[in-house]
Structures are given as structure tokens and as C-alpha cells.
C-alpha positions as a LaTeX table, in Angstrom:
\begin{tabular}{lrrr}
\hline
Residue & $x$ (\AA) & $y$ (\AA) & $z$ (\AA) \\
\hline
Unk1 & 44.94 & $-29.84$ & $-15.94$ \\
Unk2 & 46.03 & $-28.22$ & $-12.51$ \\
Unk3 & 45.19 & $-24.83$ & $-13.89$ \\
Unk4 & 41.81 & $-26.46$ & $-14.51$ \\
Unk5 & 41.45 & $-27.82$ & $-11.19$ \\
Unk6 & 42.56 & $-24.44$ & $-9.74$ \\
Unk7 & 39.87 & $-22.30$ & $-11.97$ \\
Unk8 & 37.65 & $-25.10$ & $-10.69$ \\
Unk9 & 38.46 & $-24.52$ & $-7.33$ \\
Unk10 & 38.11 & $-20.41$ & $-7.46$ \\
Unk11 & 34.43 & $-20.76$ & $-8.70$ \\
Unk12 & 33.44 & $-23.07$ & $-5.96$ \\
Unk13 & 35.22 & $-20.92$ & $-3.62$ \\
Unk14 & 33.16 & $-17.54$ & $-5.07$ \\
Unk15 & 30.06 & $-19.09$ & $-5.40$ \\
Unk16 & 29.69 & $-20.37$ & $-1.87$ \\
Unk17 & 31.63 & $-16.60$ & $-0.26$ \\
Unk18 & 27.88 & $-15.13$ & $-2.11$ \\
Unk19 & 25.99 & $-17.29$ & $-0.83$ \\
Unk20 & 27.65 & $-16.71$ & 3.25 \\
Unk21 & 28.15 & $-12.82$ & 2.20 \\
Unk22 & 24.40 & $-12.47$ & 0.13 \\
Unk23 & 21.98 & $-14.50$ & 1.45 \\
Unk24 & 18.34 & $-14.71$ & $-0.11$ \\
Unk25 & 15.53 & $-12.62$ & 1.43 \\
Unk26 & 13.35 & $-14.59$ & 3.22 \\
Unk27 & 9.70 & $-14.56$ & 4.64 \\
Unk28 & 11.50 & $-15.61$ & 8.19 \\
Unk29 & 12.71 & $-11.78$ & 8.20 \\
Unk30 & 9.39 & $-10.69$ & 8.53 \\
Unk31 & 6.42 & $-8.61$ & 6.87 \\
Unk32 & 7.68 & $-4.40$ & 6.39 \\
Unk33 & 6.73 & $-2.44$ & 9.45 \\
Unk34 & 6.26 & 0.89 & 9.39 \\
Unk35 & 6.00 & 3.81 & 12.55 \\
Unk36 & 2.23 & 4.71 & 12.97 \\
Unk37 & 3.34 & 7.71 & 14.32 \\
Unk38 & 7.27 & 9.72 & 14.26 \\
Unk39 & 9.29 & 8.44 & 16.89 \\
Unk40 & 6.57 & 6.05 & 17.60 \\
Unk41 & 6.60 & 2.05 & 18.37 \\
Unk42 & 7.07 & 0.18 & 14.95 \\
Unk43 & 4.02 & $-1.74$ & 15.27 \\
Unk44 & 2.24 & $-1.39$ & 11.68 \\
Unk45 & 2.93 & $-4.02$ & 9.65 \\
Unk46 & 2.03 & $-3.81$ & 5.36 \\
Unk47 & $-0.49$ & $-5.85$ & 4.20 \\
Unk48 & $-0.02$ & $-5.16$ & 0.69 \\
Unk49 & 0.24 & $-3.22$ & $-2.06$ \\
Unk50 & $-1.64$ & $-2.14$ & $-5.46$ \\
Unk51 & $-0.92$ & 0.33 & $-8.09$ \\
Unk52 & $-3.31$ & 3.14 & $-9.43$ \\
Unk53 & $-3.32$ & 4.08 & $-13.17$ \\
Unk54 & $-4.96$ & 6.18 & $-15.18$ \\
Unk55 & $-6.52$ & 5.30 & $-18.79$ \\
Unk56 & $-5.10$ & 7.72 & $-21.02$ \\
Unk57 & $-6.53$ & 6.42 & $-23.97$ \\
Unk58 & $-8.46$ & 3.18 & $-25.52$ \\
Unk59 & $-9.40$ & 1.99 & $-29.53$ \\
Unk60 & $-9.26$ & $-1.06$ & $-31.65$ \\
Unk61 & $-6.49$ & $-2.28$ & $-32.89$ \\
Unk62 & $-6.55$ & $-3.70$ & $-36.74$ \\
Unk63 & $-6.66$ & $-7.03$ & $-35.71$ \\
Unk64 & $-10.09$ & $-6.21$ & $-34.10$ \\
Unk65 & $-8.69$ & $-6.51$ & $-30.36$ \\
Unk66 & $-8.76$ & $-3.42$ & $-27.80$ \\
Unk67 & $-5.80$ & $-1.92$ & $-26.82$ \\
Unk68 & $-5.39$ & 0.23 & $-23.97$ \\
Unk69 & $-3.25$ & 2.99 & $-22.77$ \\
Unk70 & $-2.67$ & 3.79 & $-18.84$ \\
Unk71 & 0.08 & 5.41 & $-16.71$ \\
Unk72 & 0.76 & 5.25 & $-12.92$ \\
Unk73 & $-0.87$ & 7.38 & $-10.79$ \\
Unk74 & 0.35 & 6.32 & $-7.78$ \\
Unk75 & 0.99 & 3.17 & $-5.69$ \\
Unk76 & $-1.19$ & 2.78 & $-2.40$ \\
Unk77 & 0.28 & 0.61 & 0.27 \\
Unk78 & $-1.53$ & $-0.58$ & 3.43 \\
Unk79 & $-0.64$ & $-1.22$ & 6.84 \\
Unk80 & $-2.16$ & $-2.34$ & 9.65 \\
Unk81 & $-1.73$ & $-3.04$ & 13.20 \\
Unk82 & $-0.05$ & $-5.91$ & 14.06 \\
Unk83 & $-2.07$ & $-6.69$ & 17.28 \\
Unk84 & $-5.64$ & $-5.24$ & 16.47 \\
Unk85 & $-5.61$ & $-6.63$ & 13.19 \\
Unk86 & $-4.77$ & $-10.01$ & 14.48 \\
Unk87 & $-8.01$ & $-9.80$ & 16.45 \\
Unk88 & $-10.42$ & $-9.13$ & 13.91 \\
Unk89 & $-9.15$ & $-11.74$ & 11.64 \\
Unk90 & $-9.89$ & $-14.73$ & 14.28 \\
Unk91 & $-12.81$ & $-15.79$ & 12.36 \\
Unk92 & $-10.97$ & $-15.72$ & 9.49 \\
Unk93 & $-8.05$ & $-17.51$ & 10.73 \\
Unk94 & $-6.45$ & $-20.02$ & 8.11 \\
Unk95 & $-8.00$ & $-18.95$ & 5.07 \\
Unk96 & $-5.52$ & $-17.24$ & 2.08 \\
Unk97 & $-5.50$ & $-13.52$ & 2.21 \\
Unk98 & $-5.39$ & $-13.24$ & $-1.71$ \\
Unk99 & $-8.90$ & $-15.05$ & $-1.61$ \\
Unk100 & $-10.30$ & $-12.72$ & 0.63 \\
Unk101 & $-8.75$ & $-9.87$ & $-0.46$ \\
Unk102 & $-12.22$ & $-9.06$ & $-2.71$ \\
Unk103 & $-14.51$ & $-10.39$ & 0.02 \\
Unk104 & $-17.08$ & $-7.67$ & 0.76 \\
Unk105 & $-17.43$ & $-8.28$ & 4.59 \\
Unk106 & $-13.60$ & $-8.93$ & 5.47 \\
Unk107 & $-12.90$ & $-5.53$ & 4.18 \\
Unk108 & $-15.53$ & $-4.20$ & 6.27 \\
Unk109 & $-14.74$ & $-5.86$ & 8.99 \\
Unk110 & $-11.37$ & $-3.89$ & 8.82 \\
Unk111 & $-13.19$ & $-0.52$ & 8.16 \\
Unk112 & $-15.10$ & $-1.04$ & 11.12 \\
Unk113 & $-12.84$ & $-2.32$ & 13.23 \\
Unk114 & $-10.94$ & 0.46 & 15.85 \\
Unk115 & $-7.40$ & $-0.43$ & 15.18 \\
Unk116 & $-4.91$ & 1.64 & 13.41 \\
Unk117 & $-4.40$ & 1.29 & 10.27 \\
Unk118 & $-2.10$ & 3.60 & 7.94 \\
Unk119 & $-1.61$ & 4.15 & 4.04 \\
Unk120 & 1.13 & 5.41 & 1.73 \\
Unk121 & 0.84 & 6.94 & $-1.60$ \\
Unk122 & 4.00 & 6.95 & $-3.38$ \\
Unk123 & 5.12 & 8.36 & $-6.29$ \\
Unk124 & 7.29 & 7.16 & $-9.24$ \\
Unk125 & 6.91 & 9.55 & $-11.23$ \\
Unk126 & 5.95 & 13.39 & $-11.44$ \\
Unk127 & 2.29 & 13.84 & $-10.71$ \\
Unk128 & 0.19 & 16.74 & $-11.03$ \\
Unk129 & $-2.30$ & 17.19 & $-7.85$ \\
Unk130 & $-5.18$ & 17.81 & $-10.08$ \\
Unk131 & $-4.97$ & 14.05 & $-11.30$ \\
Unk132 & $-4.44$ & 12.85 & $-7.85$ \\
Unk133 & $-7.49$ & 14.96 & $-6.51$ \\
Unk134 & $-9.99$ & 14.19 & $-9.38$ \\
Unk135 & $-8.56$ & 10.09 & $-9.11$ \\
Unk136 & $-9.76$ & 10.41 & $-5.15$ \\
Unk137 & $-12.94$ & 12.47 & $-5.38$ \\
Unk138 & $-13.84$ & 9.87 & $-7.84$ \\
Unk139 & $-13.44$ & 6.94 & $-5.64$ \\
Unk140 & $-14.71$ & 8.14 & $-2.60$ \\
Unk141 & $-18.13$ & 9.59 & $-4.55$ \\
Unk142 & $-20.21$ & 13.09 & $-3.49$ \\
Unk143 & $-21.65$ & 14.41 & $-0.38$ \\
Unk144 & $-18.75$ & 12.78 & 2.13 \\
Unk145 & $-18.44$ & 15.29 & 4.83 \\
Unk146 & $-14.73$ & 17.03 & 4.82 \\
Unk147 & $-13.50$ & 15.68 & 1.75 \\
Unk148 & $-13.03$ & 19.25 & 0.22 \\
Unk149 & $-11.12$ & 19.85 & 2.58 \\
Unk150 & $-8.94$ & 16.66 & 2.72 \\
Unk151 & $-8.97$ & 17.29 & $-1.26$ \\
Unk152 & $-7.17$ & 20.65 & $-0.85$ \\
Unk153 & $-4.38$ & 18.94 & 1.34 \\
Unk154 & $-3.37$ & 17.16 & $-2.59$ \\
Unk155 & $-3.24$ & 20.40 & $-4.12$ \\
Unk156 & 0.68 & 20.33 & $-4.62$ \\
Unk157 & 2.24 & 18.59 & $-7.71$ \\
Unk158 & 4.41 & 15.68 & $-6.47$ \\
Unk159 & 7.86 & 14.61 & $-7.33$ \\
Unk160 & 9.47 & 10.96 & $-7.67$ \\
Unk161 & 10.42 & 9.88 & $-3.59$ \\
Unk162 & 7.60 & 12.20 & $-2.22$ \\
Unk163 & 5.03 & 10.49 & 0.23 \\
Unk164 & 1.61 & 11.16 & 1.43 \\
Unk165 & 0.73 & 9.29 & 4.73 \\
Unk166 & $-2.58$ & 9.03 & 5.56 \\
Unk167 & $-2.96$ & 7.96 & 8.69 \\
Unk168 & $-6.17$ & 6.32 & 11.05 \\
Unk169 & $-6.93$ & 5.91 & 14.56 \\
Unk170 & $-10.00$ & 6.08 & 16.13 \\
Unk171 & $-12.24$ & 8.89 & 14.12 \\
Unk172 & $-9.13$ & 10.69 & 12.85 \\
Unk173 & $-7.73$ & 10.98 & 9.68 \\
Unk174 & $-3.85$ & 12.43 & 10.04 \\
Unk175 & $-2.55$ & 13.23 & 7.05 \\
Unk176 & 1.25 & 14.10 & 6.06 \\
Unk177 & 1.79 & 15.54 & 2.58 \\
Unk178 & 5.76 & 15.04 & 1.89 \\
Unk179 & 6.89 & 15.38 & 5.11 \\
Unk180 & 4.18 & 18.55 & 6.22 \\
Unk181 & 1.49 & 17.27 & 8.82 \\
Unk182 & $-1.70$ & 19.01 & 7.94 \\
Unk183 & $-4.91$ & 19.68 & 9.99 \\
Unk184 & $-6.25$ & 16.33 & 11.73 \\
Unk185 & $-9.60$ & 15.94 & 10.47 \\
Unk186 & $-12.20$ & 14.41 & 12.70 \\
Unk187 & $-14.75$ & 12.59 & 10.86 \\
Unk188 & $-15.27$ & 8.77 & 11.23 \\
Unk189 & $-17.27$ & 9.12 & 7.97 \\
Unk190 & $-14.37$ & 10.42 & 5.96 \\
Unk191 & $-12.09$ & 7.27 & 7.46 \\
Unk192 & $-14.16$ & 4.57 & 6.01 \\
Unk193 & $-14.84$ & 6.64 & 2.87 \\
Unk194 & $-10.72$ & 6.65 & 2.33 \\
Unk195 & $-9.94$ & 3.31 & 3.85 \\
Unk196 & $-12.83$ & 1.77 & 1.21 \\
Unk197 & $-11.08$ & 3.59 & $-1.80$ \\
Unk198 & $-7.92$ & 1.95 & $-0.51$ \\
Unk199 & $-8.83$ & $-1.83$ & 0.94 \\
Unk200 & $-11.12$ & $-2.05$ & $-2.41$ \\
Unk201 & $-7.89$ & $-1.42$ & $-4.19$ \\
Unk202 & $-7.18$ & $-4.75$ & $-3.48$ \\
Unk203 & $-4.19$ & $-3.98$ & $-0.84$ \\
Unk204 & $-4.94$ & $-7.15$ & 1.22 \\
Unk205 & $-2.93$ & $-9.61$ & $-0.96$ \\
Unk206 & 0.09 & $-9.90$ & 1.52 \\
Unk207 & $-1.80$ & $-10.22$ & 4.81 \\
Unk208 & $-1.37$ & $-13.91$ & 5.39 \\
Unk209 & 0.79 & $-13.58$ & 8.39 \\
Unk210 & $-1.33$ & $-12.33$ & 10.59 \\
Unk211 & $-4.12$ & $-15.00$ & 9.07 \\
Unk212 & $-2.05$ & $-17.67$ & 10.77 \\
\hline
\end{tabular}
């Protein structure tokens, strides 16, 4: 019976060290920020996230059904900033973020806006540039201004852990392709081409925070 009691006491005694020594992560920490720029003022906060497949194949299956085959492209994440953003949601203010994360004139309302806002392709997996050109050349259509050029800055394949920042502020796009800044490009035209490929992702589903 004691060494009951004492076995008794030993769990009670573990259980509540992990809960001093591991404590659950919390909304109260905050929403992920992210530098806009190196070295620069933390101020971008992530809005959400969405991930980008590719069909690989599709066919019946003998019960009649469809079945579908698709791997990861990529995974898109969006940030904004904290203050700007803040701003343009005021007549927005209260509503859930997931419901108007498909509303047609909130996400232009962000395109529009002159705020900076930021986005990060990772990668999972090894991905050839070709797929992650032809995926983006696709979404943003023909005849945008530049984005041969912005196309060429995908040209490498990409490795698990590598990164491409694309990055908005004003009429710039800045662009850093695992860890190599490339050419700015100037066109406003270009931005809201990209940041409509992105937003229409459906990367808005965590922005409640700054909908309070």
C-alpha cells in the first residue's frame, strides 16, 4: 500500500513538473511576425497560410467515384503589416476572417491598399523550377508587364528548407530566392498580379487579430 501511495505520489509530482516546465502554446503569445526587411523592425505579422499542389493524375475508381492524385508544390504564407493592415480592416472590424477570407472586395481592399505586405514560399520537398514557374505563370495569366522576368528569378530547382520571399511596398516587388536578393522590379501592376495569386489562395484564414 505505501509503495502505492508513493507511485501515486511520483505521477502527480511528474505530471504537474510538465505542466510548470511545458506549458501549452497559446494565442496570448501572439500571431508569427516576421522582418519585412533584414535587420529590419519585426512588424509583419502572418495572416495565414495555404498549400499549393499539383494534380498529377485523376480517373474513376471501380466503385464509380473519382479519385485524385496531387503533390505539394509549395506552401504560400502571408504577412502583413501590423499597423497598415489594421487600418484597412476598420470597416471590417468584428467580422471572422475565415468568412471573409473568399470575399472579393476584402481581398482587394488589401491589394489596393499601400501597406507592406510580404509572402513566403516554402518548400517541403525537392521542387523543380519549371513546375514552380509554369504553377505561377498560370495564376497570374498573359500579358502582365515584367513577369518574364520575375519568372526567370524561379529558374533554380529548390531543396527542402529553401525560401523565396517576395516582398511588397509601395510599387515594388523585392524578391529573395534562398537567401540571393534579385533585381527590385518596379511595377505596381506586377504587385497586385502576385498578391491576387496569393490572397486568392485563401491565405487570410488566420487574420482575426487584427479584425478585433
Amino acid at each position: 500500500m505505501r509503495i502505492i501511495k508513493s507511485l501515486c505520489l511520483f505521477v502527480c509530482l511528474l505530471c504537474l513538473s510538465v505542466i510548470v516546465l511545458w506549458p501549452e502554446r497559446s494565442f496570448a503569445q501572439g500571431p508569427e511576425r516576421r522582418a519585412f526587411k533584414s535587420g529590419g523592425p519585426e512588424n509583419l505579422v502572418r495572416v495565414g497560410h495555404r498549400s499549393r499542389d499539383k494534380l498529377l493524375s485523376a480517373g474513376r475508381t471501380s466503385t464509380g467515384g473519382f479519385e485524385f492524385s496531387t503533390t505539394e508544390l509549395y506552401e504560400a504564407h502571408l504577412y502583413l503589416d501590423e499597423e497598415g493592415a489594421r487600418k484597412a480592416f476598420e470597416p471590417f472590424r468584428g467580422q471572422s476572417a475565415r468568412s471573409l477570407a473568399k470575399d472579393e472586395k476584402f481581398q482587394q481592399l488589401i491589394i489596393d491598399t499601400d501597406f507592406p505586405k510580404m509572402v513566403v514560399l516554402t518548400f517541403d520537398y525537392k521542387r523543380s523550377g519549371r513546375d514552380i514557374r509554369e504553377d505561377v505563370a498560370e495564376q497570374i495569366g498573359r500579358g502582365v508587364k515584367d513577369a518574364g522576368k520575375f519568372l526567370n528569378y524561379l529558374r533554380k530547382d529548390f531543396e527542402p528548407g529553401n525560401e523565396v520571399v517576395i516582398r511588397f511596398s509601395g510599387q515594388g516587388v523585392m524578391t529573395t530566392v534562398a537567401g540571393t536578393d534579385m533585381e527590385e522590379i518596379q511595377n505596381p501592376e506586377l504587385a497586385k498580379a502576385l498578391l491576387k495569386m496569393f490572397i486568392g489562395m485563401g491565405t487570410l484564414s488566420d487574420a482575426d487579430p487584427l479584425l478585433k
